[in-house]
N, C-alpha and C positions, 0 to 999 in steps of 0.2 A: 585786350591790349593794356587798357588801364590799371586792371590786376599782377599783370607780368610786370610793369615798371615799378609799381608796392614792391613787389618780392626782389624787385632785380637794385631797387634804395636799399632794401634789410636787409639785402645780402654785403652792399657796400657798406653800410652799417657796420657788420655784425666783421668785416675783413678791416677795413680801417681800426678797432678795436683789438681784435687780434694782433695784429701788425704792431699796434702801439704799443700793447704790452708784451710785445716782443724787443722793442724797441725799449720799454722800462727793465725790463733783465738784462738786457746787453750794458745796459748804463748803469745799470746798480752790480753788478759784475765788473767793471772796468773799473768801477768808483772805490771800490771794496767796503759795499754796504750800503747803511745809511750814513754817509759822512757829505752833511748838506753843502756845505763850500762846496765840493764839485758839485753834486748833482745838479745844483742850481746852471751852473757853466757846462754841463755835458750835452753834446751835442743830441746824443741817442733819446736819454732824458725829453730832450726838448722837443724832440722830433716825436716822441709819441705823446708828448704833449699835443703840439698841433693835429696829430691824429687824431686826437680823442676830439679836438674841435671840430672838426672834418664832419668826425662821425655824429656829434651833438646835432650839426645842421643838416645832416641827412635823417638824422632819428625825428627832426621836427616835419622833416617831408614826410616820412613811413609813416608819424601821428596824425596826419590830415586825411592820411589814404585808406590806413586801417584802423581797424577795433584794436584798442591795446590788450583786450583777451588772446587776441591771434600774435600780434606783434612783440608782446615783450617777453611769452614762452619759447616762441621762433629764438632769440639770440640765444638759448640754450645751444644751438647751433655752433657757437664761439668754442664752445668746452671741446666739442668735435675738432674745430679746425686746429686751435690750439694743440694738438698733440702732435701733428705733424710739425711744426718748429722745434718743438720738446722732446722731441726723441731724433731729427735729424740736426738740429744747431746744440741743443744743450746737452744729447747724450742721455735723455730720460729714459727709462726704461718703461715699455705699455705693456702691462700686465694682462694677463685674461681677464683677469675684473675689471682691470680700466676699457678694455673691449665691451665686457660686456654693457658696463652700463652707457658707452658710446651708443651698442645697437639698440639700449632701450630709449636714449635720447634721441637720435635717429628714426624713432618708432614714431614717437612722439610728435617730431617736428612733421611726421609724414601726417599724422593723422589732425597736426593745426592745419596744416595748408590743402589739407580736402575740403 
């Protein structure tokens, strides 16, 4: 049970992270760029600001639970989840190669968490 709460903090981790720099594009989009007077005052900005705080004090829970050999290769995870915002909010396009190296980071995260 102790091990499923590790994985089920990195996973909030690793989504609070994502979310924020979701929340950094929509704000630097809106802002049209880097033009700091807004960014300072956008709300989106701000919000994944506080995300990334979010996710600091969950990352120091994941650091007491686990080894950071297993834990800081696991957020490679992020680059997975990231692409579903990017191709359904922003319109990115996911290439075969961006697949593939999904399944090999997905390999990967299989073979930390055995």
């Amino acid at each position: 049970m102790e091990k499923t709460i590790s994985y089920v903090l990195l996973l909030g981790n690793i989504l609070l992270l994502v979310t924020g720099q979701v929340l950094f594009k929509i704000g630097l989009t809106r802002s049209g760029g880097l033009v700091w007077n807004k960014l300072i005052l956008s709300p989106m900005i701000l919000g994944g600001i506080a995300l990334y705080g979010l996710a600091t004090i969950l990352w120091f829970a994941v650091l007491t639970r686990l080894p950071l050999s297993v834990a800081y290769p696991m957020q490679a995870f992020a680059y997975v989840l990231a692409l579903i915002p990017a191709y359904f909010l922003f319109g990115e396009s996911i290439s075969a190669t961006k697949l593939a190296g999904v399944a090999v980071i997905l390999f990967g995260v299989y073979l930390l968490a055995r």
